[in-house]
PyMOL Python script that loads the backbone (N, CA, C, O; Angstrom):
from pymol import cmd

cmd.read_pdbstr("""\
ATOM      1  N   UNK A   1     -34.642 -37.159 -14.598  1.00  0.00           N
ATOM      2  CA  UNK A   1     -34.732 -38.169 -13.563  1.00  0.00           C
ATOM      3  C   UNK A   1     -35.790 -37.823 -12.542  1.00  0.00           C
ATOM      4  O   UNK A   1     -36.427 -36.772 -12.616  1.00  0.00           O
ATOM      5  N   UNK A   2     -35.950 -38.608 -11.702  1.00  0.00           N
ATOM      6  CA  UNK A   2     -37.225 -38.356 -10.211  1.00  0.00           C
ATOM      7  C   UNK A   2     -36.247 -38.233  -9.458  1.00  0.00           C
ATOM      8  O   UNK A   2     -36.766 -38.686  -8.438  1.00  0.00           O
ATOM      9  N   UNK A   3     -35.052 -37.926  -9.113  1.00  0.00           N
ATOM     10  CA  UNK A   3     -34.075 -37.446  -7.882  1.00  0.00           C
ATOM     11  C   UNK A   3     -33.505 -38.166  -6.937  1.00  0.00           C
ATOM     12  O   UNK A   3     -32.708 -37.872  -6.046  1.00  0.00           O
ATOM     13  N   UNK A   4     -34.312 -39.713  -7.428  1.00  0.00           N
ATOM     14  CA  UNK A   4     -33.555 -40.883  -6.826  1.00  0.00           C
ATOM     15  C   UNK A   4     -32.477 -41.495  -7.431  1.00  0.00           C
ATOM     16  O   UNK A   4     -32.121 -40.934  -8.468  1.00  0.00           O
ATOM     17  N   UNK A   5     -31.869 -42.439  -7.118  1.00  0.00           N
ATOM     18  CA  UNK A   5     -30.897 -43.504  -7.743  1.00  0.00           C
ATOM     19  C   UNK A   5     -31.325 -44.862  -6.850  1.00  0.00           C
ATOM     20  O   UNK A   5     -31.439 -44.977  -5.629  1.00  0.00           O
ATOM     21  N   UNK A   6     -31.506 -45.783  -7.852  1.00  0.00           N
ATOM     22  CA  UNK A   6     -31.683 -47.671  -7.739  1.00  0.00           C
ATOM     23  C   UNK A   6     -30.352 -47.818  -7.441  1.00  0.00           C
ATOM     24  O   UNK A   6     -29.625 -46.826  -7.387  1.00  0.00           O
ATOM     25  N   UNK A   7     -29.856 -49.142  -7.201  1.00  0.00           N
ATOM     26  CA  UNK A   7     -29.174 -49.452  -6.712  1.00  0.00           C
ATOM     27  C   UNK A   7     -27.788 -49.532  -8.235  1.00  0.00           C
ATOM     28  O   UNK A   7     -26.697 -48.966  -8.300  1.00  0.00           O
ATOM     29  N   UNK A   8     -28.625 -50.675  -9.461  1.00  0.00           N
ATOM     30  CA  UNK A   8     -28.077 -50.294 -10.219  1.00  0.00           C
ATOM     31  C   UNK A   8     -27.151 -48.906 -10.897  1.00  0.00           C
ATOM     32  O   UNK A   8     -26.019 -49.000 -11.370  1.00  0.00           O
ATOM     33  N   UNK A   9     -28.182 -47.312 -10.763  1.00  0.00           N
ATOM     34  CA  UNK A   9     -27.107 -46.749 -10.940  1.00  0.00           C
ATOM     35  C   UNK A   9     -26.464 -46.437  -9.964  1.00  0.00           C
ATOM     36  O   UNK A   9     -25.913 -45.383 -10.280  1.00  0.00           O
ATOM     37  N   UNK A  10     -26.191 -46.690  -8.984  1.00  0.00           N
ATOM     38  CA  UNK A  10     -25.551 -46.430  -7.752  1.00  0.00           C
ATOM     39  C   UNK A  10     -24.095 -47.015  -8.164  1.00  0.00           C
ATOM     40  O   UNK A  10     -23.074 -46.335  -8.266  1.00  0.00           O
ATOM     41  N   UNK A  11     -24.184 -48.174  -8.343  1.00  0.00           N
ATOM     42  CA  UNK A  11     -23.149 -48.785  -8.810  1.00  0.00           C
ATOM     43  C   UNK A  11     -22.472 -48.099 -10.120  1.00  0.00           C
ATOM     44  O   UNK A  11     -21.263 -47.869 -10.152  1.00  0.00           O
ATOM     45  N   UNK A  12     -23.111 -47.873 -10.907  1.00  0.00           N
ATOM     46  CA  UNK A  12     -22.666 -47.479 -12.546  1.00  0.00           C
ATOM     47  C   UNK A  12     -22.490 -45.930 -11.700  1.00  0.00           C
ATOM     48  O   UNK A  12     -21.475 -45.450 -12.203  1.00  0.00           O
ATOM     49  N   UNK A  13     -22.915 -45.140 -10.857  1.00  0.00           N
ATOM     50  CA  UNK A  13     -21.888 -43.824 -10.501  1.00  0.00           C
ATOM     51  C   UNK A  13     -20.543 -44.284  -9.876  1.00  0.00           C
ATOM     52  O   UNK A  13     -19.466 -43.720 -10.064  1.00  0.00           O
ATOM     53  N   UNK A  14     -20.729 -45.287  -9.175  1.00  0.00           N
ATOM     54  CA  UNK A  14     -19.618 -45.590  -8.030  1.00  0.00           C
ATOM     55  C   UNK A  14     -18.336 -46.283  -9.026  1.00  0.00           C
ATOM     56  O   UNK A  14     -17.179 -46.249  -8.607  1.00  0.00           O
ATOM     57  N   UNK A  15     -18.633 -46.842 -10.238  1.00  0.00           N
ATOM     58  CA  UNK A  15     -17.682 -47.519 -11.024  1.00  0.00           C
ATOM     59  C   UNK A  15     -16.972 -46.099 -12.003  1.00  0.00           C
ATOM     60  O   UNK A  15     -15.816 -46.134 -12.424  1.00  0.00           O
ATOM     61  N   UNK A  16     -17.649 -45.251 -12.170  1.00  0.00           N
ATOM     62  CA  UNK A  16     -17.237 -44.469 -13.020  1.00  0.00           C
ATOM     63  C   UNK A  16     -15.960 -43.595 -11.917  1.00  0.00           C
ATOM     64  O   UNK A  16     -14.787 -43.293 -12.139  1.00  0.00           O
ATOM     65  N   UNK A  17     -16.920 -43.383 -10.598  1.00  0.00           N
ATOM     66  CA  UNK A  17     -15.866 -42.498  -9.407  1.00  0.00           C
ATOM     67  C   UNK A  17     -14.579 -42.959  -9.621  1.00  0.00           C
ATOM     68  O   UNK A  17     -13.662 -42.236 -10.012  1.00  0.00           O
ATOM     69  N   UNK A  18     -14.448 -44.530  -9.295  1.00  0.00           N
ATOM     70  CA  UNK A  18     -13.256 -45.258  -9.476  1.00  0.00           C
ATOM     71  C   UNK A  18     -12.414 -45.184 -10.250  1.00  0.00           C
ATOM     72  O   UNK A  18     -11.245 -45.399  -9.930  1.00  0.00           O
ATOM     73  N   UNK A  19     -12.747 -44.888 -11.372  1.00  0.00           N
ATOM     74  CA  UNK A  19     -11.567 -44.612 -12.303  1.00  0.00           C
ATOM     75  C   UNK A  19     -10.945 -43.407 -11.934  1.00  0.00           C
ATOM     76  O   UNK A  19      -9.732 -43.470 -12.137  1.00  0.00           O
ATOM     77  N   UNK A  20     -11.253 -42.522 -11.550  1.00  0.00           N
ATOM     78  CA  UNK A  20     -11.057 -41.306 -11.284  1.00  0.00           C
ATOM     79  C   UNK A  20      -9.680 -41.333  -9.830  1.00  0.00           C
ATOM     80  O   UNK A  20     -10.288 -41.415  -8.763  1.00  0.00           O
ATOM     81  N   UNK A  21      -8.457 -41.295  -9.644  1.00  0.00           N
ATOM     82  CA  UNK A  21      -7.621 -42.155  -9.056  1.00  0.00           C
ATOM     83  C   UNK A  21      -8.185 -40.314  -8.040  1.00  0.00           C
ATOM     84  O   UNK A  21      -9.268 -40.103  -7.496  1.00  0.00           O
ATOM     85  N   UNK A  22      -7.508 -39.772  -8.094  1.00  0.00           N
ATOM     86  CA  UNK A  22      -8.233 -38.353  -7.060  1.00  0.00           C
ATOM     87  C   UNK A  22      -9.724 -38.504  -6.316  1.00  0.00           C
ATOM     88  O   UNK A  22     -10.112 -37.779  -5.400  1.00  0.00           O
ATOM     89  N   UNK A  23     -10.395 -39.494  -6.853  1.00  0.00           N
ATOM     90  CA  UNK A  23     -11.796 -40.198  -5.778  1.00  0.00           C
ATOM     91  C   UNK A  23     -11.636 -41.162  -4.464  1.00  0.00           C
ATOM     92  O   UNK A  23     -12.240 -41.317  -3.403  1.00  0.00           O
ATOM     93  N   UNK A  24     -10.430 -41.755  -5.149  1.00  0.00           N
ATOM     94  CA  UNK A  24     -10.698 -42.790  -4.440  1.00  0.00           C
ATOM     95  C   UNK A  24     -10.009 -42.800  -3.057  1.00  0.00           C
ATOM     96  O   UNK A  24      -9.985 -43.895  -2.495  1.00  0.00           O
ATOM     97  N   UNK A  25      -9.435 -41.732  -2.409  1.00  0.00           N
ATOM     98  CA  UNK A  25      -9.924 -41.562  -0.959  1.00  0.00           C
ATOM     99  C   UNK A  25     -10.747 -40.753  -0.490  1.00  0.00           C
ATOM    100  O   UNK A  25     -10.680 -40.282   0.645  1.00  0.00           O
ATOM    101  N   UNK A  26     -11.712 -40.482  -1.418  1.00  0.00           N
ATOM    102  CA  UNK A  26     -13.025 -39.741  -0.957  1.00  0.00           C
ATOM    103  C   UNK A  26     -13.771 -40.618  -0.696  1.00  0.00           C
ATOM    104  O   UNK A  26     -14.581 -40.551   0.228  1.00  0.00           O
ATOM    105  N   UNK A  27     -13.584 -41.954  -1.736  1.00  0.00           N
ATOM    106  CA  UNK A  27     -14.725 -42.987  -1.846  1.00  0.00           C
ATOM    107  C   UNK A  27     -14.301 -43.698  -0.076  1.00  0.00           C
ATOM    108  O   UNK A  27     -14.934 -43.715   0.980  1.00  0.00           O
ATOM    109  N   UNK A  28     -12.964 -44.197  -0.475  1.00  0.00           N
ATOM    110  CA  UNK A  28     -12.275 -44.849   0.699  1.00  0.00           C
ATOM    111  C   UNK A  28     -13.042 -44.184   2.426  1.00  0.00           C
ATOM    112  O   UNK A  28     -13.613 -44.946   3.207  1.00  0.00           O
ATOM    113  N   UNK A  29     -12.888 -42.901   2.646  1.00  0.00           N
ATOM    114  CA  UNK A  29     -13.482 -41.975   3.631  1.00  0.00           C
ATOM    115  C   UNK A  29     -14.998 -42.558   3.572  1.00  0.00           C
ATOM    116  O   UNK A  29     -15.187 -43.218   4.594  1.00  0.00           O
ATOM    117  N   UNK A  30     -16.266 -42.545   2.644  1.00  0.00           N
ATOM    118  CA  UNK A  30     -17.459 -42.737   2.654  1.00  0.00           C
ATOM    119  C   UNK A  30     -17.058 -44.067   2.971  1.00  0.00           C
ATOM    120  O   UNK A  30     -16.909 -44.009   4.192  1.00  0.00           O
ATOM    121  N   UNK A  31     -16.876 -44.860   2.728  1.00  0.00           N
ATOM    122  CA  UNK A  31     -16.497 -46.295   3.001  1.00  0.00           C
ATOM    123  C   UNK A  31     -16.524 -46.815   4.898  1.00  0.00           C
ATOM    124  O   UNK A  31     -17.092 -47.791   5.387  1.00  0.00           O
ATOM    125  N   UNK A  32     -15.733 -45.797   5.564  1.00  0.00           N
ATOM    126  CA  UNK A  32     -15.262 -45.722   6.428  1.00  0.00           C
ATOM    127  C   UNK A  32     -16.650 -45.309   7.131  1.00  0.00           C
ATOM    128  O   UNK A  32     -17.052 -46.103   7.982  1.00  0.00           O
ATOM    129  N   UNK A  33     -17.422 -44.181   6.885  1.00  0.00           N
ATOM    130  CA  UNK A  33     -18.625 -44.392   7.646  1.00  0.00           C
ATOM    131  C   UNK A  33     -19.236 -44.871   7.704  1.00  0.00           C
ATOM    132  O   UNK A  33     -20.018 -44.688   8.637  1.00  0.00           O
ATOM    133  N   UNK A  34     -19.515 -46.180   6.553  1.00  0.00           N
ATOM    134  CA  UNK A  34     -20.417 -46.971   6.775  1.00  0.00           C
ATOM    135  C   UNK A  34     -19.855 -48.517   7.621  1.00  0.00           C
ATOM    136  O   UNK A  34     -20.742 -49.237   8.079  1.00  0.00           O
ATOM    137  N   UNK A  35     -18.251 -48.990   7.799  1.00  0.00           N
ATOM    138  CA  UNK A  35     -17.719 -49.669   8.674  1.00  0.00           C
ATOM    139  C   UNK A  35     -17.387 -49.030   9.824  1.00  0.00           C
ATOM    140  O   UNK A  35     -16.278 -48.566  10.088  1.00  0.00           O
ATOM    141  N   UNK A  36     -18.549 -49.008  10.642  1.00  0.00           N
ATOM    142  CA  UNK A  36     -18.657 -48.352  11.778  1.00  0.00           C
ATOM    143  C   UNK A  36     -17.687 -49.495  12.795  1.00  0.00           C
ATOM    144  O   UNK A  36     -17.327 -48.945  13.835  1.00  0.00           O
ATOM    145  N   UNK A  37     -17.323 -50.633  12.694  1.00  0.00           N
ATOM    146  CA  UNK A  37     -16.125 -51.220  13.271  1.00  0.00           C
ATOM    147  C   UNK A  37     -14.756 -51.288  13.023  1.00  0.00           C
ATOM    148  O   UNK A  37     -13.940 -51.953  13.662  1.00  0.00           O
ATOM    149  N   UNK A  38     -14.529 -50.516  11.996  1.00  0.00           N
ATOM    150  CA  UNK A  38     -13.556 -50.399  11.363  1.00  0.00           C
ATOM    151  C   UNK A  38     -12.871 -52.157  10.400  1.00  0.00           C
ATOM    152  O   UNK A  38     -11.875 -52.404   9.721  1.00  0.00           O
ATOM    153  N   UNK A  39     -13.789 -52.782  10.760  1.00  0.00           N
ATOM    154  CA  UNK A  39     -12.813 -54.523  10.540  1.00  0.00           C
ATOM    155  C   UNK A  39     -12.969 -54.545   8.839  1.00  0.00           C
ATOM    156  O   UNK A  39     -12.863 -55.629   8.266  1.00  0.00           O
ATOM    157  N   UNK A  40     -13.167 -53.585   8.240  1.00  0.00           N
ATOM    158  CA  UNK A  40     -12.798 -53.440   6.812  1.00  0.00           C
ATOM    159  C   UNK A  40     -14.305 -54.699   5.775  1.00  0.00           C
ATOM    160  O   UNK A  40     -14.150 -55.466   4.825  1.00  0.00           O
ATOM    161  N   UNK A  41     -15.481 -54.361   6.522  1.00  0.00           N
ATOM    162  CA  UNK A  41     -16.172 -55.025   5.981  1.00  0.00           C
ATOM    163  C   UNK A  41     -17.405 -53.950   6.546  1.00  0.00           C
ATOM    164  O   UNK A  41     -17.394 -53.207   7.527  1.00  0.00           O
ATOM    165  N   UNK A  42     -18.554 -54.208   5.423  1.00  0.00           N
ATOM    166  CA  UNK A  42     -19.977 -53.393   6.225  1.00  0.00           C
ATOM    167  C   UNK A  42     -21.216 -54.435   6.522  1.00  0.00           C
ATOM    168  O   UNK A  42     -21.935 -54.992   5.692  1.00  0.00           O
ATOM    169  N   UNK A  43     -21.236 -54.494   7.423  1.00  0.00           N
ATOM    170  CA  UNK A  43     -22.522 -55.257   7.465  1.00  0.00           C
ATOM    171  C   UNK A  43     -23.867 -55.111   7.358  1.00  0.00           C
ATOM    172  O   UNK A  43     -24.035 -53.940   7.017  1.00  0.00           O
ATOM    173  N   UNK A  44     -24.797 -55.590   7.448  1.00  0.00           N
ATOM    174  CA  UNK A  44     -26.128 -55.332   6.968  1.00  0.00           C
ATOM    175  C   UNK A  44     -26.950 -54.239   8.208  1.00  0.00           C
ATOM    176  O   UNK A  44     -27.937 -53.537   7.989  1.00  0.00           O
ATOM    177  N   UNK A  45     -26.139 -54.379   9.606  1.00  0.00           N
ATOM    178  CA  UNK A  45     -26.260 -53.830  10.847  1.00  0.00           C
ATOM    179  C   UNK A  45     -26.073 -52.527  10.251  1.00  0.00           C
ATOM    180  O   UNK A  45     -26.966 -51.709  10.030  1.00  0.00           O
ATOM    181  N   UNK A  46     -24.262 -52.342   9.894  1.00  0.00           N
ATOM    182  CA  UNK A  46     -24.194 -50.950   9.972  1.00  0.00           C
ATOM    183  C   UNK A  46     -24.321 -50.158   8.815  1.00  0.00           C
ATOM    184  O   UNK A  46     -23.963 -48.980   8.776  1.00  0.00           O
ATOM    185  N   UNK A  47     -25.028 -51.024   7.480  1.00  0.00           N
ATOM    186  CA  UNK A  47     -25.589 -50.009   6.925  1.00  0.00           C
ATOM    187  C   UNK A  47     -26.968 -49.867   7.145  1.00  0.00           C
ATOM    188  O   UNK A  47     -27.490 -49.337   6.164  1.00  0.00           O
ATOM    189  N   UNK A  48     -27.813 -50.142   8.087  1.00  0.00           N
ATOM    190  CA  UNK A  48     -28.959 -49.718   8.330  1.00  0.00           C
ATOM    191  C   UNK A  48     -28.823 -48.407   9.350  1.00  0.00           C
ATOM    192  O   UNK A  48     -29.553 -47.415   9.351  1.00  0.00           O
ATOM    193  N   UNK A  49     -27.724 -48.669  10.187  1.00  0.00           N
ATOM    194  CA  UNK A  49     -27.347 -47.956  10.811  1.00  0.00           C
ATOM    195  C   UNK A  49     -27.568 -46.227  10.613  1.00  0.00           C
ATOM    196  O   UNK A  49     -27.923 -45.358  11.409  1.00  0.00           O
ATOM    197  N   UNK A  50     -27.016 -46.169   8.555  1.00  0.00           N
ATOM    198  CA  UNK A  50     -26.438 -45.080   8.398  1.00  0.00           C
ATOM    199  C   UNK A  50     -27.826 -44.955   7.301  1.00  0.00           C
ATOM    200  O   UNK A  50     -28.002 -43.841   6.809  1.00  0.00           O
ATOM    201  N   UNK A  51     -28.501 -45.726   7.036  1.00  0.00           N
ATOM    202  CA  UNK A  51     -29.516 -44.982   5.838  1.00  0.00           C
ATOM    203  C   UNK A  51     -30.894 -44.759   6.826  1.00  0.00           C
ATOM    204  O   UNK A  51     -31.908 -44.236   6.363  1.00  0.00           O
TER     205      UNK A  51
END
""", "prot")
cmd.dss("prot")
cmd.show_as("cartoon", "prot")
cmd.util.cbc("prot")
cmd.orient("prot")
């Protein structure tokens, strides 16, 4: 690979995490920093915020 990830596999890592039932309040936690309001949604604000 060149050490990046597209968005595509971003997704195809993030679907595989999921199955994995021991991820998914790790995923849940990363989740959480990017809803910097907590209102259970991310917006385009606060993920610019964080990249």
């Amino acid at each position: 690979g060149n050490g990046t990830i597209d968005f595509p596999e971003f997704l195809t890592m993030m679907a595989r995490k999921m199955k994995d039932a021991d991820c998914h309040e790790e995923i849940h936690e990363a989740f959480k920093v990017f809803d910097k309001d907590g209102n259970g949604f991310i917006s385009a604000t606060e993920l610019r915020h964080v990249m």
